[in-house]
N, C-alpha and C positions, 0 to 999 in steps of 0.2 A: 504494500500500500504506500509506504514512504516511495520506491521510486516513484511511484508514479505521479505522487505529489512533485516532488523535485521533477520531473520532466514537463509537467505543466509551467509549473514558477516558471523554468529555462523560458518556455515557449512564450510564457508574457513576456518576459524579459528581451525577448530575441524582436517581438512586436512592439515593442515600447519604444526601444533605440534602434528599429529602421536597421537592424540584420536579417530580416525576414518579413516579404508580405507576403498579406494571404491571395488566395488568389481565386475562390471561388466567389467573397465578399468583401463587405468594407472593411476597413482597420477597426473600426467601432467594434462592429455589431461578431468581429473575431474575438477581438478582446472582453467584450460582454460573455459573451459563450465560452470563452477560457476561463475564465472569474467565474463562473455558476458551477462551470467543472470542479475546480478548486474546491469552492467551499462544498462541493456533492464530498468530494475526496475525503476532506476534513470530518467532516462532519460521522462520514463511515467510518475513517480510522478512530475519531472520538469514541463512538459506538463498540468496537471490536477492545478499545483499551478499558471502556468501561465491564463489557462481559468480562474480561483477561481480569481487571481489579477483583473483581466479582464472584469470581470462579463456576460462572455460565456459560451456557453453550446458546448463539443466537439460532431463534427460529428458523427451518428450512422449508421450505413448500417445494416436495417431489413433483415432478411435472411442470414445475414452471410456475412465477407468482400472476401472469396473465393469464395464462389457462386455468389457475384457481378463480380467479375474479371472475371469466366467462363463463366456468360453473357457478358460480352463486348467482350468478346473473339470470342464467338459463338458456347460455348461448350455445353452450352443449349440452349433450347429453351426461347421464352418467358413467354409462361405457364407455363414452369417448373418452370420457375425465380417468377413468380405469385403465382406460389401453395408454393412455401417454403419460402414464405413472409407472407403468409394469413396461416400459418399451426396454429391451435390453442393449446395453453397448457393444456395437460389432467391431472387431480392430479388423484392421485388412490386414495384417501380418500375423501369428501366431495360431493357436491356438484358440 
């Protein structure tokens, strides 16, 4: 989590002092978008240091936390919500 916070900071940092524009958008509205990154960043590594203080384990939702929400929603079914909970990982190498 710490890199990825340090590669963010770099990335303002690199738009700030004009070593890098961006190139799909304005300078703004990149630097706004890296700033909401940031604090998304913070905010989770806060959360993970809090469980770590705590000696908790944070919540997981098997299948995905958007496919939970379109189950309670009713945008699936319940099988559906069953099969992409029980889906097994295939490697292409191995075993």
């Amino acid at each position: 989590m710490q890199a990825k916070i340090e590669k963010t900071e770099k990335k303002i940092d690199e738009y700030q002092h004009g070593r890098k524009t961006p190139k799909k958008v304005d300078l703004p509205t990149c630097l706004a978008g890296l700033q909401r990154q940031l604090e998304k960043l913070k905010s989770k590594e806060n959360e993970l240091k809090h469980h770590l203080d705590q000696g908790t384990i944070p919540r997981v939702i098997f299948g995905g936390k958007q496919n939970f929400y379109k189950r309670l929603k009713g945008n699936i079914t319940n099988k559906e919500w069953k099969e992409l909970r029980s889906n097994q990982l295939k490697a292409k190498k191995g075993i």
